[in-house]
Backbone bond lengths (Angstrom), bond angles and torsions (degrees), N, CA, C in turn:
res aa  C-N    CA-C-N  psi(-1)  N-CA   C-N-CA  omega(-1)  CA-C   N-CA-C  phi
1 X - - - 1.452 - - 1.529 110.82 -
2 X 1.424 110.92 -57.06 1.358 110.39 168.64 1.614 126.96 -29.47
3 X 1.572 117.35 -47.90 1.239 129.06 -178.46 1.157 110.73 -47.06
4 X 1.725 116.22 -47.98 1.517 132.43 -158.34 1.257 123.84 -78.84
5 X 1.736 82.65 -27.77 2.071 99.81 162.69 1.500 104.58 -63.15
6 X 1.490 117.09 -63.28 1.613 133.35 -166.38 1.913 81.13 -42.79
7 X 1.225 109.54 -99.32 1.698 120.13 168.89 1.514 106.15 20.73
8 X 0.970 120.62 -81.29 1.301 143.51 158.31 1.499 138.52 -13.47
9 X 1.563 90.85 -59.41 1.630 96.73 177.04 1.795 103.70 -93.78
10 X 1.590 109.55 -22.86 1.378 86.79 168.58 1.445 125.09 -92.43
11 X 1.485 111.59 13.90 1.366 109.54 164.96 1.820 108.36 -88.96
12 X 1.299 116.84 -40.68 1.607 103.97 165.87 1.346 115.34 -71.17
13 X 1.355 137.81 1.20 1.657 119.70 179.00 1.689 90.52 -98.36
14 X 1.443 105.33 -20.03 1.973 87.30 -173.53 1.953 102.30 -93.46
15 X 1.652 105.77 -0.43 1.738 94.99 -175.75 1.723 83.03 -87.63
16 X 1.425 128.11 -15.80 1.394 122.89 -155.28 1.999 102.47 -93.09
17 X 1.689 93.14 -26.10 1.697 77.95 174.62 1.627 110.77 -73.73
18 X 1.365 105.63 -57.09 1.594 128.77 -175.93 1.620 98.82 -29.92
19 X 1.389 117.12 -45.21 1.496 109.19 -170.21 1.611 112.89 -81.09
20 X 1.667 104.37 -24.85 1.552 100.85 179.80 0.903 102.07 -93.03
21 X 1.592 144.25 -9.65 1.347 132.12 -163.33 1.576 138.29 -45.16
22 X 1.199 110.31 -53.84 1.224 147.71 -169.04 1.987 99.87 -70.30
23 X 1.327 89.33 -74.93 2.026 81.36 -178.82 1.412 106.96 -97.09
24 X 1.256 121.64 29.33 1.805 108.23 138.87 1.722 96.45 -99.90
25 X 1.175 134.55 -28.62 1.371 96.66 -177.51 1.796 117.72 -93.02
26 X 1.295 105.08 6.02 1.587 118.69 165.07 1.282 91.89 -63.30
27 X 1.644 119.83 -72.42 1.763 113.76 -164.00 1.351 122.35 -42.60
28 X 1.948 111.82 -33.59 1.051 129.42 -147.40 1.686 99.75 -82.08
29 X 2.016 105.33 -65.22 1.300 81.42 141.49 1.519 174.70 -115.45
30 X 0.815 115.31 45.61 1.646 147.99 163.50 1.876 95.56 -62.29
31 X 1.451 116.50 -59.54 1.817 108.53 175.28 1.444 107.91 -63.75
32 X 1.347 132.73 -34.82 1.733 125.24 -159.48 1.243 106.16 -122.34
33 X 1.406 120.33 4.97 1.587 124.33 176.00 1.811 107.08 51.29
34 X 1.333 150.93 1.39 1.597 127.71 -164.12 1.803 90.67 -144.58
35 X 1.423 88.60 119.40 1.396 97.24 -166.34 1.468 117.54 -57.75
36 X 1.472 113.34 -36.69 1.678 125.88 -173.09 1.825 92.51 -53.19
37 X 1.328 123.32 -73.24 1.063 144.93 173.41 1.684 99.49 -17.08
38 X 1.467 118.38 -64.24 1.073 129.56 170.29 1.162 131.86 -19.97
39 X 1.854 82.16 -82.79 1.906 87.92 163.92 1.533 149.69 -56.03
40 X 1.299 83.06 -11.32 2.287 107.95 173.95 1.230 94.96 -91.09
41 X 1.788 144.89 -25.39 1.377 114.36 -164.11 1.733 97.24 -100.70
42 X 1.863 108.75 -21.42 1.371 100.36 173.46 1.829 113.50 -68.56
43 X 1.011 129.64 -21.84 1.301 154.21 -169.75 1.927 85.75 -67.07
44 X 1.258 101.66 -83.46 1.493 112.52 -177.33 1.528 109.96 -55.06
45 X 0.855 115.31 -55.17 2.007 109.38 164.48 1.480 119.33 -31.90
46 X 1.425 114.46 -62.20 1.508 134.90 169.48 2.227 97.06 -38.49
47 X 1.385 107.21 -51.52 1.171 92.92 -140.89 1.655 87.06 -86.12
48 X 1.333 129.18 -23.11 1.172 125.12 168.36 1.641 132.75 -50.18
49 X 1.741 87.24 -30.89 1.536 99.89 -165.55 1.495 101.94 -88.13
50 X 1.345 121.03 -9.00 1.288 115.10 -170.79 1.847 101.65 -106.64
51 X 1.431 107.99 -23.09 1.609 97.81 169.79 1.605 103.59 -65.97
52 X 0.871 118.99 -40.26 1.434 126.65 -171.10 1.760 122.50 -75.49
53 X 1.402 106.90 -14.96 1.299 107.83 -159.70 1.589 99.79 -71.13
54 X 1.258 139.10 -40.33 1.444 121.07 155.71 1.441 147.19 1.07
55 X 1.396 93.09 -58.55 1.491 136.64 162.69 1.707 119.31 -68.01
56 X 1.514 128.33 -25.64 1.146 140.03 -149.99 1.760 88.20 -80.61
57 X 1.267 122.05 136.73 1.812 131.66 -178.80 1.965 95.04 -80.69
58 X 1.182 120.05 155.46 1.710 104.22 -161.09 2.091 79.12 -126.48
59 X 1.053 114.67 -5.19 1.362 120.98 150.15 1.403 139.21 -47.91
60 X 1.620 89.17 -42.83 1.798 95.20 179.79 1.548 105.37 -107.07
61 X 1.260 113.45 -174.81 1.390 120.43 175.21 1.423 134.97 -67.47
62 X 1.257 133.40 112.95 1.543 134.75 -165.74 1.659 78.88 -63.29
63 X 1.248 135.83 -98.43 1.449 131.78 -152.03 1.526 112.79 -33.30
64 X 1.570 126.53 -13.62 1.445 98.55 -163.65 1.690 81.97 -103.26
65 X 1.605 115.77 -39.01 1.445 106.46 162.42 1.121 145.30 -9.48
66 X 1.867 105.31 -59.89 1.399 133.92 -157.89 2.010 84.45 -77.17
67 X 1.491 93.25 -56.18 2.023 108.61 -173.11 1.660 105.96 -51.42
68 X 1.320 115.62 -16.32 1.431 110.89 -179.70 1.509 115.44 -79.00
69 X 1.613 106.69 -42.07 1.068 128.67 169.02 1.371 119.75 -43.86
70 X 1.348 107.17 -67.75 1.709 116.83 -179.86 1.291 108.50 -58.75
71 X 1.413 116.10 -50.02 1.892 118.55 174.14 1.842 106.28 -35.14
72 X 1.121 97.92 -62.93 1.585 118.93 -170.80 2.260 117.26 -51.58
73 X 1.606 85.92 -38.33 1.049 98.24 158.37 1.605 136.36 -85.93
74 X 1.597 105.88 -19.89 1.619 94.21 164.59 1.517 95.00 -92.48
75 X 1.345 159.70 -58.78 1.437 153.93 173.73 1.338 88.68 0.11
76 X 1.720 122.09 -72.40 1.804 106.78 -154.80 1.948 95.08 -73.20
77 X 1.346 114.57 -40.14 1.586 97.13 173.78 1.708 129.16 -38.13
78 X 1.844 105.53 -32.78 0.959 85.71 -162.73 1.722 93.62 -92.90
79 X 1.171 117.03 -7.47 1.719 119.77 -170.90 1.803 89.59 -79.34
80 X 1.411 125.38 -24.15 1.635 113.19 -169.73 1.612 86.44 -75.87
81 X 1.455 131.75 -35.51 1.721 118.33 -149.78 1.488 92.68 -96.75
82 X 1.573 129.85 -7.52 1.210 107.72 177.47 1.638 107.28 -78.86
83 X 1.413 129.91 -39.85 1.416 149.21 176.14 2.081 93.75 -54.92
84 X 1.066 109.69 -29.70 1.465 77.16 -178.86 1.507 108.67 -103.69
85 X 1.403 129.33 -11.16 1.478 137.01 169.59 1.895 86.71 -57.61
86 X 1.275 114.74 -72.79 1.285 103.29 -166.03 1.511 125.02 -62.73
87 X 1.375 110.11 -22.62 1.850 109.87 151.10 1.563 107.41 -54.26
88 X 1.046 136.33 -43.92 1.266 135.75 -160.79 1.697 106.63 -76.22
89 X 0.523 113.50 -45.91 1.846 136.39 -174.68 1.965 88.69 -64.23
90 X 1.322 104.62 -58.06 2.190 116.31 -172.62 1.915 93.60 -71.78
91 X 0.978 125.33 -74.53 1.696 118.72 176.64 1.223 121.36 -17.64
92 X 1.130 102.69 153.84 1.831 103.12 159.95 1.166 120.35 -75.38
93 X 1.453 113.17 154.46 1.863 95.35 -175.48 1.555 100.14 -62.35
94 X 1.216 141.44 -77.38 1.654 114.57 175.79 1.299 127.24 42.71
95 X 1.420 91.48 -82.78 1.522 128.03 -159.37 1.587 109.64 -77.38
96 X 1.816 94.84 -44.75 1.502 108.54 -179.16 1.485 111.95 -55.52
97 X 1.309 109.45 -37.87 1.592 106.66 172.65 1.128 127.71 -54.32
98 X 1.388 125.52 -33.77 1.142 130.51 -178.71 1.912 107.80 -85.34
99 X 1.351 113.23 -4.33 1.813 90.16 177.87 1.773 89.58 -101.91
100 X 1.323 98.43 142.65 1.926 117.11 156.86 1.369 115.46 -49.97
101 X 1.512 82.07 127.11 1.602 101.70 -176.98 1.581 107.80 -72.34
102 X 1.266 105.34 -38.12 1.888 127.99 -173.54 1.364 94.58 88.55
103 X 1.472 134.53 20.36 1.489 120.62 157.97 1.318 107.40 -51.86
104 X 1.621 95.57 148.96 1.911 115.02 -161.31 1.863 86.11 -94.02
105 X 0.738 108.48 -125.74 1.956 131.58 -162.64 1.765 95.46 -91.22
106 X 1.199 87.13 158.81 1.452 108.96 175.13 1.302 110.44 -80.84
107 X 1.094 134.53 -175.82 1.725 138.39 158.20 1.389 125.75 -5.67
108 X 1.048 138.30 54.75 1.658 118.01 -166.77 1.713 104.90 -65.99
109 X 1.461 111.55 157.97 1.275 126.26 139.24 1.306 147.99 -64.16
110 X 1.619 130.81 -22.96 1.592 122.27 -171.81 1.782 71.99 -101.54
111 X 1.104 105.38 172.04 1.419 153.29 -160.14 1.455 94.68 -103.90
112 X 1.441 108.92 -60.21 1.864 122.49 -167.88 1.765 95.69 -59.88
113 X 1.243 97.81 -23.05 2.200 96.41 -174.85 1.090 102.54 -104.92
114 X 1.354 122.75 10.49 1.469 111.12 155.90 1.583 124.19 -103.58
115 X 1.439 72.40 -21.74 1.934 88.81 164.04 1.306 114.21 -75.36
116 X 1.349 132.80 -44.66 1.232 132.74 167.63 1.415 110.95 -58.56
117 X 1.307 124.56 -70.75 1.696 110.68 -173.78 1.690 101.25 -60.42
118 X 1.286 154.92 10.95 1.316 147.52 145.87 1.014 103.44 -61.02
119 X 1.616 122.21 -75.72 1.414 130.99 166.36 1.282 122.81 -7.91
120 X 1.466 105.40 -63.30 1.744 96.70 -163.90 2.031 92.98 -95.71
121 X 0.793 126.48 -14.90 1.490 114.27 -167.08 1.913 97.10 -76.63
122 X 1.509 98.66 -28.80 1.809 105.80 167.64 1.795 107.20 -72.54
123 X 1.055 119.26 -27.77 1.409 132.46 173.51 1.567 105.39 -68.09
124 X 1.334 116.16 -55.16 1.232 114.28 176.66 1.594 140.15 -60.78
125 X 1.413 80.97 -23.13 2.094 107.74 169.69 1.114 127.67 -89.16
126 X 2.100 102.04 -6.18 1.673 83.76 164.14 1.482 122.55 -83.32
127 X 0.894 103.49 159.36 1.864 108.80 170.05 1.240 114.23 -29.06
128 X 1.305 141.64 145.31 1.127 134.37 150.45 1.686 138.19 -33.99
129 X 1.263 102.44 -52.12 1.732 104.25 163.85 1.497 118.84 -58.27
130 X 1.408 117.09 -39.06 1.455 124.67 166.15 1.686 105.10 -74.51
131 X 1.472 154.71 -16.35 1.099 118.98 174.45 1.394 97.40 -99.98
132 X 1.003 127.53 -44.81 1.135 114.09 -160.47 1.670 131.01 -57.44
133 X 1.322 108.16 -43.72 1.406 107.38 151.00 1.443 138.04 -27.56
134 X 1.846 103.67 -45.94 1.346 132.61 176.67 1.068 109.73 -53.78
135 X 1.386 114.51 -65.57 1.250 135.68 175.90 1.530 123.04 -43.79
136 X 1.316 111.93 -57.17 1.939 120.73 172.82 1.508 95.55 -45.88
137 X 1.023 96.48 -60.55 1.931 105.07 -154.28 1.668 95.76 -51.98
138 X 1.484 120.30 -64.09 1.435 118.15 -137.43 1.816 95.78 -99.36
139 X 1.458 115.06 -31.70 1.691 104.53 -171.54 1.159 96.32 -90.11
140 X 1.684 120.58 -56.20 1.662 132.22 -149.08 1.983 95.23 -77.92
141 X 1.496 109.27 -12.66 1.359 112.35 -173.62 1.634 115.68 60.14
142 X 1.160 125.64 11.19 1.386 111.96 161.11 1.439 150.25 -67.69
143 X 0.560 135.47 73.19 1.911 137.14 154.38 1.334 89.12 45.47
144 X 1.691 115.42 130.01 1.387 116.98 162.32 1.510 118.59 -69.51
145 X 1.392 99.05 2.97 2.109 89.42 172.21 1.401 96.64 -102.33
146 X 1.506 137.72 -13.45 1.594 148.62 165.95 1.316 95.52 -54.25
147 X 1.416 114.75 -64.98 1.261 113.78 -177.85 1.281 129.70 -49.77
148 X 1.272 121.61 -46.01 1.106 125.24 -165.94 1.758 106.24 -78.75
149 X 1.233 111.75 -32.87 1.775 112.06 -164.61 1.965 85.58 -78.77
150 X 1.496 119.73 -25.00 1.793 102.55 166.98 1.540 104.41 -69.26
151 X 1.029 102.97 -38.53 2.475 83.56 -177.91 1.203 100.86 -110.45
152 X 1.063 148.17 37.75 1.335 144.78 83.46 1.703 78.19 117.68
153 X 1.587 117.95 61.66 1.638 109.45 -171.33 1.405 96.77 -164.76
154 X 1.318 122.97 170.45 1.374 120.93 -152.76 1.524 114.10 -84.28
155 X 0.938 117.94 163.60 2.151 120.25 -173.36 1.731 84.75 -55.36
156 X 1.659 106.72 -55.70 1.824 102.71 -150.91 1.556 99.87 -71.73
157 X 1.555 131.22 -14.36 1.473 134.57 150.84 1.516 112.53 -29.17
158 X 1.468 97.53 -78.38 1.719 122.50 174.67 1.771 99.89 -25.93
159 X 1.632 89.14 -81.09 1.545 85.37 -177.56 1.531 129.35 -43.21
160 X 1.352 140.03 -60.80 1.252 151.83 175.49 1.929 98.48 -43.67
161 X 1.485 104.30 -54.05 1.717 89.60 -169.27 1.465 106.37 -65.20
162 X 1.384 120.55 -41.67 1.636 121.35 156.10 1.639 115.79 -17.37
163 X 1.161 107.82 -66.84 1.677 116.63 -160.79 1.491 107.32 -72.36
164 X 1.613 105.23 -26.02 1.368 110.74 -179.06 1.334 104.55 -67.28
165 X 1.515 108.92 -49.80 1.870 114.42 -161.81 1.747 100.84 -51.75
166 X 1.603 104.52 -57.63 1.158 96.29 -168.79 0.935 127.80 -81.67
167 X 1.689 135.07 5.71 1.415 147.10 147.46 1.893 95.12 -50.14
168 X 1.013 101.75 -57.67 2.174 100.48 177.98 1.179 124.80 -36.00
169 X 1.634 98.47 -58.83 1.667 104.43 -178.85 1.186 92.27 -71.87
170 X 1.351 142.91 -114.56 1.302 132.01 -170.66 1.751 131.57 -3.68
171 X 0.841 134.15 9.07 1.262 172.48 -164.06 1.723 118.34 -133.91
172 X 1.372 109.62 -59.54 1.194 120.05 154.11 1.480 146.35 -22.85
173 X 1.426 78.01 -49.28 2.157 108.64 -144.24 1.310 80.18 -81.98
């Protein structure tokens, strides 16, 4: 019997990645722009959300949940790549060679993918309170009250950091 329980829960944690898969790692990368990168923090999101899912309130929203998770997990990505830019900068060059720059692709060809990696690398420079909002609403598709109960701040928050972000990019461009 035991087995059939086990059986069980790993058939709902694998119907539960398969269904989030896809737009948590859109959100994921849309915040860090480099897809490889991507796929290790959706990887690590997955594995967080499932130590934790015990714990998960069945009140609030699995998607803004799951989006808190992934947020939380690029936050320390981006706090690990600021610590090694600034190792890199303290090293000898030597040494500096050997840490990742996080340069994306080489040269592309379409025009439209240079517009896109502009896009998100301007996406990637806003502040945190300004992307992330951005981000729930327009990749992860959540409801600005979704949004808001993941950063734990008000719907009319959501909205205003919204209007701000895209006052930026537009500003940007």
């Amino acid at each position: 019997m035991r087995g059939v329980v086990i059986g069980i829960e790993i058939d709902a944690r694998a119907a539960l990645m398969r269904r989030h898969k896809q737009p948590l790692y859109r959100l994921i990368l849309a915040q860090i722009g480099d897809p490889d990168e991507a796929l290790d923090l959706l990887q690590e999101s997955f594995v967080a959300a499932h130590a934790a899912l015990s714990r998960y309130d069945r009140d609030r929203s699995l998607r803004a949940w799951l989006a808190r998770i992934a947020i939380n997990k690029c936050r320390d990505w981006h706090r690990r790549r600021r610590v090694r830019h600034m190792l890199a900068r303290v090293l000898p060059i030597e040494a500096g060679e050997r840490v990742a720059d996080g340069a994306a692709d080489t040269e592309t060809n379409a025009i439209g993918r240079d517009d896109l990696a502009r896009t998100l690398a301007d996406i990637a420079r806003l502040p945190a309170p300004l992307r992330e909002p951005l981000l729930l609403c327009t990749i992860h598709e959540l409801s600005q009250a979704e949004a808001a109960q993941a950063l734990g701040i008000s719907a009319k928050a959501v909205e205003t950091r919204i209007r701000r972000a895209r006052a930026a990019l537009a500003a940007a461009a």
